[in-house]
C-alpha positions as CSV (number, residue, x, y, z in Angstrom):
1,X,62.7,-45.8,-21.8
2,X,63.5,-47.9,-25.2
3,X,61.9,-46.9,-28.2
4,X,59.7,-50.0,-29.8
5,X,61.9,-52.0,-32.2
6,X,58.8,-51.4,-34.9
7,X,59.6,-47.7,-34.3
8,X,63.1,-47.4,-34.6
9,X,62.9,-49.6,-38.1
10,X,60.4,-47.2,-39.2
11,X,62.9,-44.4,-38.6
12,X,65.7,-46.4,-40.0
13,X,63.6,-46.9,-43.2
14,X,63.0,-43.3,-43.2
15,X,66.6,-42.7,-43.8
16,X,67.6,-45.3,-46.5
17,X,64.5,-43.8,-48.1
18,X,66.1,-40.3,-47.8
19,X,69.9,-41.8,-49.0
20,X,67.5,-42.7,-51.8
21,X,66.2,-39.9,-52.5
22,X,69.2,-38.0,-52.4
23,X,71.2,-40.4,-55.0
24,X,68.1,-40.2,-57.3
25,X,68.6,-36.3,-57.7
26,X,72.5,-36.5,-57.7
27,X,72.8,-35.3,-54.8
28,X,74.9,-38.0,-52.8
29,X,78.1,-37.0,-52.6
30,X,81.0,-39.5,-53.1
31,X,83.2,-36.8,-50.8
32,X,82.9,-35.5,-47.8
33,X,83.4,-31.9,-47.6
34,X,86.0,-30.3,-45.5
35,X,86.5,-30.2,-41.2
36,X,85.8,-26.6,-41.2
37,X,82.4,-26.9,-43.2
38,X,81.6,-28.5,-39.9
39,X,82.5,-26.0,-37.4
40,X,79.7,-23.8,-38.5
41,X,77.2,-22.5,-35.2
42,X,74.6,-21.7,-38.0
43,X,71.7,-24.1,-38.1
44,X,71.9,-26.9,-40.9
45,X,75.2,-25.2,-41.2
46,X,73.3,-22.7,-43.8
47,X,76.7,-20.5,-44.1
48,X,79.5,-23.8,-45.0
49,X,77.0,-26.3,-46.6
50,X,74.5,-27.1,-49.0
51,X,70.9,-28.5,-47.1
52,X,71.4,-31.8,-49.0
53,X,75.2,-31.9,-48.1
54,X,73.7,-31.8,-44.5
55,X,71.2,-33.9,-44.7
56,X,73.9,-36.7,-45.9
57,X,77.2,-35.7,-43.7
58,X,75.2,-34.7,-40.5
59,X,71.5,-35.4,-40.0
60,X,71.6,-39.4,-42.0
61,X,75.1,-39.9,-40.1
62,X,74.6,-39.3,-36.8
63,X,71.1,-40.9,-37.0
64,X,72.8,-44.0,-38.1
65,X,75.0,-43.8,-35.2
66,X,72.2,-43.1,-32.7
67,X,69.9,-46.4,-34.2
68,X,73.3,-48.6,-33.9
69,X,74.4,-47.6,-30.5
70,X,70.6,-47.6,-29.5
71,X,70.2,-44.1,-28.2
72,X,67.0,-42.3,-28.1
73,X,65.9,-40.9,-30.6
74,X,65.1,-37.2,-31.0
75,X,61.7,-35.9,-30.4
76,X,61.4,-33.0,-32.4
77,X,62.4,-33.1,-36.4
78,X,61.3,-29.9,-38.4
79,X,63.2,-30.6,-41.4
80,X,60.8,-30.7,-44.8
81,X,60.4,-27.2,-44.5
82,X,64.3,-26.2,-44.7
83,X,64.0,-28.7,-47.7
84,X,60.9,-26.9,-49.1
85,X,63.1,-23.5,-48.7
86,X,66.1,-25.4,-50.3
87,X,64.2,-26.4,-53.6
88,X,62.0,-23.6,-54.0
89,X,64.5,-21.7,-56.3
90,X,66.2,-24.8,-57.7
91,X,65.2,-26.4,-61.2
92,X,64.7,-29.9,-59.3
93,X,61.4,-30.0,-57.1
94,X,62.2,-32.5,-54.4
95,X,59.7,-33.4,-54.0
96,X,60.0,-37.2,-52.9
97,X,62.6,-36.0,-50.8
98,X,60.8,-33.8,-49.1
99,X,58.2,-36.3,-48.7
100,X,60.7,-38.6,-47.2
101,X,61.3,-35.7,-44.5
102,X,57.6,-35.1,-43.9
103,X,57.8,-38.7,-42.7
104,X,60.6,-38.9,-40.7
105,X,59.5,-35.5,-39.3
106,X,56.6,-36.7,-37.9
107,X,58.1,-40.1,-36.4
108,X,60.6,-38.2,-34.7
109,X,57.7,-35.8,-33.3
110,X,55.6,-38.3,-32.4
111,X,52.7,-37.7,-34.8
């Protein structure tokens, strides 16, 4: 089964809205960091990467991929409350990011 083309722009907004987010708090990186921060079996790869250096390089990537090449989407997305966890000791409060996850969150999961 396709996904409805209204739905898969809402998730595609969801993740310029996210880039956005990201450059807004200096976050985007110009760089990509190395193969090996990659290879991690950790989840978000906690132990080689920064959340928002995941969130760019793996999540935003490979959801651009799956849009393009018109894959399903993924039905379960959990991810504003790594980002709550990531800013909670951090000077910045991401707070529109983590907004911008709460919404993408719940149109992956269906609510």
């Amino acid at each position: 089964m396709t996904e409805p083309r209204d739905h898969i722009g809402q998730v595609a907004d969801s993740l310029l809205q996210i880039e956005m987010e990201l450059r807004q708090l200096g976050m985007w990186e110009a760089e990509r960091p190395s193969p090996e921060a990659f290879q991690s079996t950790q989840p978000f790869c906690i132990d080689t990467l920064e959340f928002t250096q995941w969130l760019q390089f793996v999540f935003v990537e490979r959801m651009k991929v799956i849009i393009e090449q018109e894959h399903p989407l993924p039905e379960v997305s959990g991810m504003a409350p790594m980002a709550e966890e990531y800013f909670r000791p951090r000077p910045e409060s991401g707070k529109s990011l983590i907004q911008a996850l709460e919404e993408i969150d719940q149109l992956l999961s269906g609510g």
